[in-house]
ROSE-304594 format. One record per residue: x, y, z of N, C-alpha, C in turn. Coordinates in pm, 1 decimal. Layout:
<atom><n_c1>X</n_c1><n_c2>Y</n_c2><n_c3>Z</n_c3><ca_c1>X</ca_c1><ca_c2>Y</ca_c2><ca_c3>Z</ca_c3><c_c1>X</c_c1><c_c2>Y</c_c2><c_c3>Z</c_c3></atom>
...
# end
This chain:
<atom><n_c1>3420.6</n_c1><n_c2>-10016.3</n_c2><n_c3>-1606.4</n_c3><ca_c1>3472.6</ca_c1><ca_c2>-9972.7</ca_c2><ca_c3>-1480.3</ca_c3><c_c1>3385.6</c_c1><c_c2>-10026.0</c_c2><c_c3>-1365.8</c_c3></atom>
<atom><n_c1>3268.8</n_c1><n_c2>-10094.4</n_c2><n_c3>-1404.7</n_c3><ca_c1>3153.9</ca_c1><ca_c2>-10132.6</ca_c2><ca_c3>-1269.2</ca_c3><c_c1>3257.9</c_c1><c_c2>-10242.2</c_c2><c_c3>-1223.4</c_c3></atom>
<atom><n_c1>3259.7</n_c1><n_c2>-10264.4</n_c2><n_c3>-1129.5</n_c3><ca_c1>3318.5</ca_c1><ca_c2>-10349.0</ca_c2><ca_c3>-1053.7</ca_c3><c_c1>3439.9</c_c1><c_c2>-10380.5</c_c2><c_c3>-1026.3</c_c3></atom>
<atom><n_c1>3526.4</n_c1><n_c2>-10246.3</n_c2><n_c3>-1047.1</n_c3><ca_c1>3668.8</ca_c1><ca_c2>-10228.5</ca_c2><ca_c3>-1038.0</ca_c3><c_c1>3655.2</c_c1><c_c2>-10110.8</c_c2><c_c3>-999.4</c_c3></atom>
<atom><n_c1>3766.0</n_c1><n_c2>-10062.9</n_c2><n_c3>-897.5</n_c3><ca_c1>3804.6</ca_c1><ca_c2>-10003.1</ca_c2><ca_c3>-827.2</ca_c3><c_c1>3918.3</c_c1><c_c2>-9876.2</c_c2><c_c3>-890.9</c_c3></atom>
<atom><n_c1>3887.7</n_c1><n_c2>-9823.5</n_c2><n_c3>-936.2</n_c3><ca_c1>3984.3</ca_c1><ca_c2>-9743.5</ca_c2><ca_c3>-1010.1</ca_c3><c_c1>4067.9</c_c1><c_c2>-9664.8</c_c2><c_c3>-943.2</c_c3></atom>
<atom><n_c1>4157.1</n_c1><n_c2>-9602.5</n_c2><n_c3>-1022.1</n_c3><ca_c1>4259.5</ca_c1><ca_c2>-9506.6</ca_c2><ca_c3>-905.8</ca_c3><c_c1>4218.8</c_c1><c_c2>-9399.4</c_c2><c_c3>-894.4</c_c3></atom>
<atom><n_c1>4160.8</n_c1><n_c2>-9292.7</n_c2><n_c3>-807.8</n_c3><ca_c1>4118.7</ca_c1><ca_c2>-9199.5</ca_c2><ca_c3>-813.5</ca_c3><c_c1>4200.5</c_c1><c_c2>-9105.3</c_c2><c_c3>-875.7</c_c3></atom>
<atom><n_c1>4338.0</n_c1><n_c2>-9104.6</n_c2><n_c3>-851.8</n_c3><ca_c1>4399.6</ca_c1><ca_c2>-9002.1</ca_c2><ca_c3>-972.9</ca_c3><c_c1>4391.6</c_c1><c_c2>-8979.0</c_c2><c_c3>-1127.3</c_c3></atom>
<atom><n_c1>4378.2</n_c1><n_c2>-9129.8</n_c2><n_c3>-1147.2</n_c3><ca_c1>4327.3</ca_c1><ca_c2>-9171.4</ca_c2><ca_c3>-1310.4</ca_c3><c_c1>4213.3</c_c1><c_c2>-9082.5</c_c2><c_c3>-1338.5</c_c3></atom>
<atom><n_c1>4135.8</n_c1><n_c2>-9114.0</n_c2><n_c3>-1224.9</n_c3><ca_c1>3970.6</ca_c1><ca_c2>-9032.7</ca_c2><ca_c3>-1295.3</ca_c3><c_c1>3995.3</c_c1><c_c2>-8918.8</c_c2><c_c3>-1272.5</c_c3></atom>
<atom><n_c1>4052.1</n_c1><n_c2>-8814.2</n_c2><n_c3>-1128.4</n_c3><ca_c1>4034.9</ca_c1><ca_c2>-8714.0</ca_c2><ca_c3>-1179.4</ca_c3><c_c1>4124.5</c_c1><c_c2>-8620.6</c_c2><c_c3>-1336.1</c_c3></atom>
<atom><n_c1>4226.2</n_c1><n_c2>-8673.3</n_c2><n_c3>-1338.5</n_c3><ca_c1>4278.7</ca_c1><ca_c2>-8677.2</ca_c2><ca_c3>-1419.2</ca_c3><c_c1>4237.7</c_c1><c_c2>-8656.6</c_c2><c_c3>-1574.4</c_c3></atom>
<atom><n_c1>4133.0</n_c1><n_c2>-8800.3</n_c2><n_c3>-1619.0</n_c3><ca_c1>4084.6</ca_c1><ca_c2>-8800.7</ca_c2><ca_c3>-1696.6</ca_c3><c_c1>3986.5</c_c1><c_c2>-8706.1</c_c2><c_c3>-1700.6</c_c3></atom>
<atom><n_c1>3865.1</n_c1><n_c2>-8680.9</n_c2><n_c3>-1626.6</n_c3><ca_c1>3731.5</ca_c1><ca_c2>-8647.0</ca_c2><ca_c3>-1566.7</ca_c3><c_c1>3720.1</c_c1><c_c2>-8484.5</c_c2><c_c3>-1549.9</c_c3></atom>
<atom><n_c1>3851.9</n_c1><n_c2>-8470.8</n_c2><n_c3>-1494.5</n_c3><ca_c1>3852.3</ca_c1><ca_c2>-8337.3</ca_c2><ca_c3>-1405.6</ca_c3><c_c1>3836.8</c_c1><c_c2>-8205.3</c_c2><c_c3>-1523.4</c_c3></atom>
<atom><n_c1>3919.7</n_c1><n_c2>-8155.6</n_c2><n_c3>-1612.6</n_c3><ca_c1>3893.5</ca_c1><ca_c2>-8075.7</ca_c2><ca_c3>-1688.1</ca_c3><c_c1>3770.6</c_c1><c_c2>-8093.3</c_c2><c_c3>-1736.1</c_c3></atom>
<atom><n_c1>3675.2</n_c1><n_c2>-8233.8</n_c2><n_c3>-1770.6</n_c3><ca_c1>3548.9</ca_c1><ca_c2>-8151.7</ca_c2><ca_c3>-1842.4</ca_c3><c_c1>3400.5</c_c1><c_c2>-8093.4</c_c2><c_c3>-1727.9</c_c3></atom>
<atom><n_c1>3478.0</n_c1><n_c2>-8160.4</n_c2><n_c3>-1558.9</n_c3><ca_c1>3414.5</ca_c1><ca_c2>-8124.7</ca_c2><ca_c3>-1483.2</ca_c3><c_c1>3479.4</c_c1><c_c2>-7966.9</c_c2><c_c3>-1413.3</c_c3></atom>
<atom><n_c1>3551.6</n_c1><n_c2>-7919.5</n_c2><n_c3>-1447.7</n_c3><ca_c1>3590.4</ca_c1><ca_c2>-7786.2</ca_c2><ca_c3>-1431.5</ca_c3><c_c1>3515.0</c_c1><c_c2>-7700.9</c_c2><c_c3>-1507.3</c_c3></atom>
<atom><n_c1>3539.5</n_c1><n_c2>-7748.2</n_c2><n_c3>-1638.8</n_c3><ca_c1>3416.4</ca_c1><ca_c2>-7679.2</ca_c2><ca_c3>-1761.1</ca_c3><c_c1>3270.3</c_c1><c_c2>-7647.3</c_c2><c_c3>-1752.9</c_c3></atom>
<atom><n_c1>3243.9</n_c1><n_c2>-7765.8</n_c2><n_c3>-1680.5</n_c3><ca_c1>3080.7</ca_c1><ca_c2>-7772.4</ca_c2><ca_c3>-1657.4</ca_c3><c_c1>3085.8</c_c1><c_c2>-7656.1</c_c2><c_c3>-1539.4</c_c3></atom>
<atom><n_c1>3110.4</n_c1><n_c2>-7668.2</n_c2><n_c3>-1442.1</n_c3><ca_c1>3164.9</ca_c1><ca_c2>-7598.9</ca_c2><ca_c3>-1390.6</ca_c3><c_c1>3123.8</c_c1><c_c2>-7450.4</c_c2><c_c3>-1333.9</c_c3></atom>
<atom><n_c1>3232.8</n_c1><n_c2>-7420.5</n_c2><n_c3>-1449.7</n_c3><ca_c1>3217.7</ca_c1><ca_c2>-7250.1</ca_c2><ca_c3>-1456.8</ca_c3><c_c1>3159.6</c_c1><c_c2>-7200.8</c_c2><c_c3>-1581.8</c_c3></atom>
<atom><n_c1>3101.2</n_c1><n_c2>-7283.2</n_c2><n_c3>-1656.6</n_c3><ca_c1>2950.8</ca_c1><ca_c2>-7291.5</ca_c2><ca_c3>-1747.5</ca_c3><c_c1>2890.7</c_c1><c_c2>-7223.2</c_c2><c_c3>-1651.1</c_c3></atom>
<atom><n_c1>2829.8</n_c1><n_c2>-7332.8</n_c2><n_c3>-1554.5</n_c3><ca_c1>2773.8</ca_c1><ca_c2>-7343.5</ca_c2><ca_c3>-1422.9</ca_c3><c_c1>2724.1</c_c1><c_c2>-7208.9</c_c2><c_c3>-1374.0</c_c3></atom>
<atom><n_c1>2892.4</n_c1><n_c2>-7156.2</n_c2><n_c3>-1291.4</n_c3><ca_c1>2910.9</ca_c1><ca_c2>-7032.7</ca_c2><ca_c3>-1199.0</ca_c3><c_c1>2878.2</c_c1><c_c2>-6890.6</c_c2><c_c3>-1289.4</c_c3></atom>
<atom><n_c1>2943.5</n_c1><n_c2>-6909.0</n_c2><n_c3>-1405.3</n_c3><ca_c1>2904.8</ca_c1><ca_c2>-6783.0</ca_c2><ca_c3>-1493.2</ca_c3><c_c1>2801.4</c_c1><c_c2>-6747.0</c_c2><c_c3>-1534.5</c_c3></atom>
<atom><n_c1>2665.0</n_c1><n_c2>-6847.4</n_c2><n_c3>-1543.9</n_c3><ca_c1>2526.3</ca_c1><ca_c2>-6870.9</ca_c2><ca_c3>-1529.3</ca_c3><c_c1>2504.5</c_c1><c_c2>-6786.5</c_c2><c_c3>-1432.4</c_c3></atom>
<atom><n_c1>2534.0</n_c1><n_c2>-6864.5</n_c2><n_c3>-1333.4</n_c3><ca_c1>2445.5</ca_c1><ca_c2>-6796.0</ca_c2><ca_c3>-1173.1</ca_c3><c_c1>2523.6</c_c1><c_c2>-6621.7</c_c2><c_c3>-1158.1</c_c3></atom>
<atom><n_c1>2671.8</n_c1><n_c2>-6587.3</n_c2><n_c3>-1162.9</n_c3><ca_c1>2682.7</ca_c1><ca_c2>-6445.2</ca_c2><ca_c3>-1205.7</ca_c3><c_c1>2640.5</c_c1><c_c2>-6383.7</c_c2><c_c3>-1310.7</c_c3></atom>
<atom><n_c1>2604.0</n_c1><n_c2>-6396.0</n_c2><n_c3>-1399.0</n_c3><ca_c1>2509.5</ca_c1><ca_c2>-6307.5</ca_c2><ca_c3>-1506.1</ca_c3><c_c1>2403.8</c_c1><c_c2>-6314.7</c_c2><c_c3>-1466.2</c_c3></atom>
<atom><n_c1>2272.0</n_c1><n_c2>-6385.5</n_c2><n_c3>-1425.7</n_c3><ca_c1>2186.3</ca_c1><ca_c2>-6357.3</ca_c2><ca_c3>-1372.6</ca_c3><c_c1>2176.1</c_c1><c_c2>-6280.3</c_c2><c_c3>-1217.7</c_c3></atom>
<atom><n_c1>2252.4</n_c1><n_c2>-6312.7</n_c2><n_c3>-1119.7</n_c3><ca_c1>2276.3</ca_c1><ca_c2>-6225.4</ca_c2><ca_c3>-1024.4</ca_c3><c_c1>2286.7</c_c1><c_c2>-6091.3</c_c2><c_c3>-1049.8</c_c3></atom>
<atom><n_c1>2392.3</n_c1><n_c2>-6043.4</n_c2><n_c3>-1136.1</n_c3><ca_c1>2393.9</ca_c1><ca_c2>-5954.2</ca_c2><ca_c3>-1165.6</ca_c3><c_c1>2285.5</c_c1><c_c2>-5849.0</c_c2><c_c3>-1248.1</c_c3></atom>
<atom><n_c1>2191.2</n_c1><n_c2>-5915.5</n_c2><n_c3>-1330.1</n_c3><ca_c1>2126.6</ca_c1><ca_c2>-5858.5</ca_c2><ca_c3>-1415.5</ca_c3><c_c1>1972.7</c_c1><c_c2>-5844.7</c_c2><c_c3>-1294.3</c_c3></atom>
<atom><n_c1>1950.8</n_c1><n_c2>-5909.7</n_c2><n_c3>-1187.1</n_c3><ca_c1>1861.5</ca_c1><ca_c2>-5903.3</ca_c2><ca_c3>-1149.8</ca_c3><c_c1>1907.1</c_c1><c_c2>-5760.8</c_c2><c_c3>-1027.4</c_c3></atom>
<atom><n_c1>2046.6</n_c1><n_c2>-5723.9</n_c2><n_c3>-986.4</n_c3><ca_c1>2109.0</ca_c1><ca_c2>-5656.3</ca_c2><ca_c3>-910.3</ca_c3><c_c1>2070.0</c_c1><c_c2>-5558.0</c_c2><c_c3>-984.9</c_c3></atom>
<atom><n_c1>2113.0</n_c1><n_c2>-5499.6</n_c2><n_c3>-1137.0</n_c3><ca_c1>2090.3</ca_c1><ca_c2>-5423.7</ca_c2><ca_c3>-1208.2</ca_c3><c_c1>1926.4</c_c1><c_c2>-5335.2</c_c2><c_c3>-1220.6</c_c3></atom>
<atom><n_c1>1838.6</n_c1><n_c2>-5441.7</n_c2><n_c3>-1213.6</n_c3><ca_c1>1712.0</ca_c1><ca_c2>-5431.3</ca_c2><ca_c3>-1194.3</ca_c3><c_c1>1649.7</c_c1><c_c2>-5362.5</c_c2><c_c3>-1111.8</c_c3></atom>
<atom><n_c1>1714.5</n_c1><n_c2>-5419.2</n_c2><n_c3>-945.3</n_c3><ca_c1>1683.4</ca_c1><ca_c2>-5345.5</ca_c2><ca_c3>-847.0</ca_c3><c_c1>1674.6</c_c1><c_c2>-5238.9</c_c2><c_c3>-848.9</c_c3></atom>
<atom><n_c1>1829.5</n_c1><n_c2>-5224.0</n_c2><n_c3>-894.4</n_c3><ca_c1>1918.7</ca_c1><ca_c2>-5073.1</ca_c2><ca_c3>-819.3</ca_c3><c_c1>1797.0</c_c1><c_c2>-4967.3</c_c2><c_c3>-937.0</c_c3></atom>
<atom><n_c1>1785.7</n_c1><n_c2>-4985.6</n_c2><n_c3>-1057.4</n_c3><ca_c1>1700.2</ca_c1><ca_c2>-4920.7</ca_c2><ca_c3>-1131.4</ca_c3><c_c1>1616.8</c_c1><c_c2>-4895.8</c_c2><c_c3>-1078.6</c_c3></atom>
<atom><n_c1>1508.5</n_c1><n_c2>-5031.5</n_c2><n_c3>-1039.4</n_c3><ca_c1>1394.8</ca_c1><ca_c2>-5007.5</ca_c2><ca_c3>-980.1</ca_c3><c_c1>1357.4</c_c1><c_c2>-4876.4</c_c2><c_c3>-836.4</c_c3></atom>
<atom><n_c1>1515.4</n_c1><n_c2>-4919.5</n_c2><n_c3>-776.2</n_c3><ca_c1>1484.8</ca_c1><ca_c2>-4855.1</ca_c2><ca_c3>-660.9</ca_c3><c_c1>1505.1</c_c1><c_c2>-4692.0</c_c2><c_c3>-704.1</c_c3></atom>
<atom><n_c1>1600.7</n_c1><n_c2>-4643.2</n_c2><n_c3>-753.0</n_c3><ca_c1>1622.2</ca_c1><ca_c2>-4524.5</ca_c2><ca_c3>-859.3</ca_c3><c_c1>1498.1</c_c1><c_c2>-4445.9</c_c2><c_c3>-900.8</c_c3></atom>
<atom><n_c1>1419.6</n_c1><n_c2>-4569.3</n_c2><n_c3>-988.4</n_c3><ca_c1>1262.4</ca_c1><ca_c2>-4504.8</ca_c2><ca_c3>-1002.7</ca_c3><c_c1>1123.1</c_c1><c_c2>-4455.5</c_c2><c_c3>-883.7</c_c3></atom>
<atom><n_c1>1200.2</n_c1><n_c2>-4525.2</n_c2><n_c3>-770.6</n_c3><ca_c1>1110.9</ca_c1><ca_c2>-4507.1</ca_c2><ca_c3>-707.8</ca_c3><c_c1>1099.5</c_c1><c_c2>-4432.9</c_c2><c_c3>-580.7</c_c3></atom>
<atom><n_c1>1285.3</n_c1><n_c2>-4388.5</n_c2><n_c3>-629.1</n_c3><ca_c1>1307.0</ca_c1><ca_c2>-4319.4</ca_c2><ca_c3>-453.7</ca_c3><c_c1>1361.8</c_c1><c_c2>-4157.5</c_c2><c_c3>-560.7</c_c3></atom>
<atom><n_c1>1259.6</n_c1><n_c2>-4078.0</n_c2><n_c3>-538.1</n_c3><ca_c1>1359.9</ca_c1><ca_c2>-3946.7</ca_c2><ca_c3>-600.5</ca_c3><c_c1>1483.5</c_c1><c_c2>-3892.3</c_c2><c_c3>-542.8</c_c3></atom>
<atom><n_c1>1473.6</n_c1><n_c2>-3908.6</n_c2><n_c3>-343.2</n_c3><ca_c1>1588.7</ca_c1><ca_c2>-3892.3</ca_c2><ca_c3>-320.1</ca_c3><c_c1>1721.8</c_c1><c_c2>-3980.1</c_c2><c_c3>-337.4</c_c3></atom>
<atom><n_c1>1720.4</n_c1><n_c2>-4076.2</n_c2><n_c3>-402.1</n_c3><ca_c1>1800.4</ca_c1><ca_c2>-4187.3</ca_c2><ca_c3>-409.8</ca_c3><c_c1>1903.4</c_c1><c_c2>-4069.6</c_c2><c_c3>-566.5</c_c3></atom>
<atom><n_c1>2027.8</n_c1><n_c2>-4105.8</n_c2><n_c3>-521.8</n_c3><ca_c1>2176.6</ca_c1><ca_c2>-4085.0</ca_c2><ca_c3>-563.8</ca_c3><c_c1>2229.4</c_c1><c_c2>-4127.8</c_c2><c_c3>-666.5</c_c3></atom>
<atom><n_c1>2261.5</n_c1><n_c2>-4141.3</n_c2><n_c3>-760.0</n_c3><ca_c1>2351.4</ca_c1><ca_c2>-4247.5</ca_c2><ca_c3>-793.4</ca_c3><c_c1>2532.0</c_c1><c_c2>-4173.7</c_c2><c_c3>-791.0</c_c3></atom>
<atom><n_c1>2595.1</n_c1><n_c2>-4224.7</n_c2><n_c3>-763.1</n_c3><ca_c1>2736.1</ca_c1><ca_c2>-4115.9</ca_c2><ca_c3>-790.9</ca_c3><c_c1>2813.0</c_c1><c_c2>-4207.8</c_c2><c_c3>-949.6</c_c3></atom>
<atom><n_c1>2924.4</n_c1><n_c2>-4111.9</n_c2><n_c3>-957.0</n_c3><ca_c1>2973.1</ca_c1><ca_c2>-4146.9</ca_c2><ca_c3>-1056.0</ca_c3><c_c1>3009.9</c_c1><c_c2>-4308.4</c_c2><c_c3>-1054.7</c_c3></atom>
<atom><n_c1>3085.5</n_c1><n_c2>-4330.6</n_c2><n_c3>-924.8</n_c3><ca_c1>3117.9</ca_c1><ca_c2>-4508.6</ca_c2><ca_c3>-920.3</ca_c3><c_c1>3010.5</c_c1><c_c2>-4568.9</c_c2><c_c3>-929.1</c_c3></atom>
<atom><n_c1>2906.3</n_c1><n_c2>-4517.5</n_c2><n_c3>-952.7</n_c3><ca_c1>2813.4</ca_c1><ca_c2>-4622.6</ca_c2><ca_c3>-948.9</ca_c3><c_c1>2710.3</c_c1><c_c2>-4652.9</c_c2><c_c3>-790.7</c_c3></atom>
<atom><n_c1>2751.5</n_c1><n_c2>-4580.0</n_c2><n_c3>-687.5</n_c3><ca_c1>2721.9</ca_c1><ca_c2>-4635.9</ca_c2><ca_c3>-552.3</ca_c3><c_c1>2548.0</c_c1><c_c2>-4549.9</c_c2><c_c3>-531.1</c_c3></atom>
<atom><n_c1>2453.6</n_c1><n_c2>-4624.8</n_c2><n_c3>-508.9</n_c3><ca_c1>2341.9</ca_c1><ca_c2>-4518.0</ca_c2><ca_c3>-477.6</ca_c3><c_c1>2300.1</c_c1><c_c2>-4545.4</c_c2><c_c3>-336.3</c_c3></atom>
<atom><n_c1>2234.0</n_c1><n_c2>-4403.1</n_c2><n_c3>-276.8</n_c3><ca_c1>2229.1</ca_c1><ca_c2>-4396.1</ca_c2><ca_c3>-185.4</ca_c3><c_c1>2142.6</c_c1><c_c2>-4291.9</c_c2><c_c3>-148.1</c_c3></atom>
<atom><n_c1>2077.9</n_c1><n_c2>-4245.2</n_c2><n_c3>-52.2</n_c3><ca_c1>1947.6</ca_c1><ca_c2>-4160.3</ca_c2><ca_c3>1.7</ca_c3><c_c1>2024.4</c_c1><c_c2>-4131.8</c_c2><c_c3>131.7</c_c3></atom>
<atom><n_c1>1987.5</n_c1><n_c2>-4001.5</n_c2><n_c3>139.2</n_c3><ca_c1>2018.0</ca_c1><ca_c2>-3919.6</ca_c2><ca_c3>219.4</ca_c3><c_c1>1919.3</c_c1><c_c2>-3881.6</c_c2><c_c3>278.3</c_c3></atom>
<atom><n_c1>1944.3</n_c1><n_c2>-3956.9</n_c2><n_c3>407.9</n_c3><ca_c1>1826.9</ca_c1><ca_c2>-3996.6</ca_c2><ca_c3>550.9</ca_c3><c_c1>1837.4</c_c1><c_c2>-3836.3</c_c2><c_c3>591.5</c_c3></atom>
<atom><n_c1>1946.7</n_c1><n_c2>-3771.5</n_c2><n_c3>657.9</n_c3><ca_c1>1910.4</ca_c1><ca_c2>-3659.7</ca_c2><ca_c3>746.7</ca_c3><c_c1>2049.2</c_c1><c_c2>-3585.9</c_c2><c_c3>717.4</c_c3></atom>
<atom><n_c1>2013.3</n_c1><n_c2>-3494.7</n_c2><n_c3>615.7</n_c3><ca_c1>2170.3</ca_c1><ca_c2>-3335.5</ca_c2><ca_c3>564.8</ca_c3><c_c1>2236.2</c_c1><c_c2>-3306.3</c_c2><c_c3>685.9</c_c3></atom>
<atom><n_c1>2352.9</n_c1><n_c2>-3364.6</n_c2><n_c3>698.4</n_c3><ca_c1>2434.1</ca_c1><ca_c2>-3279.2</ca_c2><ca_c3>843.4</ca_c3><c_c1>2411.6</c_c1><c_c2>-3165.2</c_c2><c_c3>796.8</c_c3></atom>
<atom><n_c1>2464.6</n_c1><n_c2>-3044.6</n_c2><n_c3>903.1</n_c3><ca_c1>2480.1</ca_c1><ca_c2>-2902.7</ca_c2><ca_c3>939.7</ca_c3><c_c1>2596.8</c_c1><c_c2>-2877.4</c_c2><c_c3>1016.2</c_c3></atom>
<atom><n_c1>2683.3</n_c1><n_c2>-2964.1</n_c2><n_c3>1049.0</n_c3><ca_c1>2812.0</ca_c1><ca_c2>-2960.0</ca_c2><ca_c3>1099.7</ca_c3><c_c1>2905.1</c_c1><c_c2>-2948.7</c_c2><c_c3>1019.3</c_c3></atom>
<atom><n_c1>3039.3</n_c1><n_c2>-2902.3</n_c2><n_c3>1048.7</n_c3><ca_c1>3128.5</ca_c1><ca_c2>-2900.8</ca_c2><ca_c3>999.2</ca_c3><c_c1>3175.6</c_c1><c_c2>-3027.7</c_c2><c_c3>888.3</c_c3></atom>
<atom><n_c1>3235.2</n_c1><n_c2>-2955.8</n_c2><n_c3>767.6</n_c3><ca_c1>3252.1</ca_c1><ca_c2>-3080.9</ca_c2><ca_c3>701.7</ca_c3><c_c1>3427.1</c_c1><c_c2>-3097.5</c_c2><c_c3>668.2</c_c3></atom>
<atom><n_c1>3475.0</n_c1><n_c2>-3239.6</n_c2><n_c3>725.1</n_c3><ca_c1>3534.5</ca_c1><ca_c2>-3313.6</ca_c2><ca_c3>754.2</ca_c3><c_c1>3664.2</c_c1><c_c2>-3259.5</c_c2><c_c3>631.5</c_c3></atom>
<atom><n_c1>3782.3</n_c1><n_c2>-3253.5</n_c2><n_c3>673.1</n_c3><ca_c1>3911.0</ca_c1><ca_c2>-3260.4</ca_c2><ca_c3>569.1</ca_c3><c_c1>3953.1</c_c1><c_c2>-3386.9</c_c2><c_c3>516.6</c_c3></atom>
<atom><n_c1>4006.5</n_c1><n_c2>-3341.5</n_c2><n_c3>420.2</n_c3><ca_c1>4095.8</ca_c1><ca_c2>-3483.0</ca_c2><ca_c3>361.8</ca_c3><c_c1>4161.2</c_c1><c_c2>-3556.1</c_c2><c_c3>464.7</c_c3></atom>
<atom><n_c1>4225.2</n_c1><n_c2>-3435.8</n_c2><n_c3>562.5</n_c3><ca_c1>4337.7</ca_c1><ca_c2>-3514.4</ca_c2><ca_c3>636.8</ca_c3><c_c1>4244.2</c_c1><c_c2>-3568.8</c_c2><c_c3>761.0</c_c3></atom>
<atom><n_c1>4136.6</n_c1><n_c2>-3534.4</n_c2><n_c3>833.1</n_c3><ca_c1>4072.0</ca_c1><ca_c2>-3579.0</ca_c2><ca_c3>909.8</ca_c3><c_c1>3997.3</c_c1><c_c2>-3708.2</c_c2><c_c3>918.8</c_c3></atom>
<atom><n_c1>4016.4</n_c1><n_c2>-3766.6</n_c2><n_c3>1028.6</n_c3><ca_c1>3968.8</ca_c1><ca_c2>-3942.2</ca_c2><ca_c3>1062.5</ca_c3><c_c1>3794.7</c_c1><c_c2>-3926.0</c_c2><c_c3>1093.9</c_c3></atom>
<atom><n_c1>3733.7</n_c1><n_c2>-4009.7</n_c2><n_c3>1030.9</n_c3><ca_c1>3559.7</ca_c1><ca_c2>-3946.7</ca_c2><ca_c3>1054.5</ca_c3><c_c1>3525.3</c_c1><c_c2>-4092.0</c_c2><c_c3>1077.2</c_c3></atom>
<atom><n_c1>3468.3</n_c1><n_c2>-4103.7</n_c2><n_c3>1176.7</n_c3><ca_c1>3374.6</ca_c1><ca_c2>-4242.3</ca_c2><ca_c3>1227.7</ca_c3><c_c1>3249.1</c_c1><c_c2>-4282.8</c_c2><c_c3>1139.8</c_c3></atom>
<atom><n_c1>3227.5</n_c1><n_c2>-4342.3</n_c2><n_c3>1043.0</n_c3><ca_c1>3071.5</ca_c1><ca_c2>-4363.7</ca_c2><ca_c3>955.2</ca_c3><c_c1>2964.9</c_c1><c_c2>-4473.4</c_c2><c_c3>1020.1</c_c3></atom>
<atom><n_c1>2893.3</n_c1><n_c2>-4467.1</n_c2><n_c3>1018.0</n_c3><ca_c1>2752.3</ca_c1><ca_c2>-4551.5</ca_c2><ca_c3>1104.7</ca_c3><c_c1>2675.3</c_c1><c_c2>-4611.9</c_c2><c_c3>966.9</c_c3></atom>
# end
């Protein structure tokens, strides 16, 4: 192919599925480690914050300052910061 001009449809054509493969080899690499180092954190931080949360979904969180106000209905619109 050195010194010819090929059709670019040919190559991707040919080319393209094992470069899709590599790919998301690739991407699924970098999400399993993302994730496992995410995992880490959230632990870490868990161990180290007693007020830290975890809820059932999974979401953790520390509770800066307990309102004393009224607490909000289902049907009521509440502004979050």
């Amino acid at each position: 192919m050195r010194g010819t001009l090929a059709d670019p449809q040919t190559i991707l054509v040919k080319y393209g599925p094992q470069l899709n493969t590599i790919l998301q080899e690739r991407s699924n690499s970098v999400v399993e480690r993302t994730k496992k180092a995410a995992d880490e954190y959230v632990e870490n931080f868990l161990a180290c914050n007693e007020e830290a949360v975890r809820t059932e979904s999974g979401l953790v969180y520390c509770s800066m300052v307990e309102g004393t106000g009224k607490q909000p209905a289902v049907t009521d619109t509440v502004e979050v910061q």
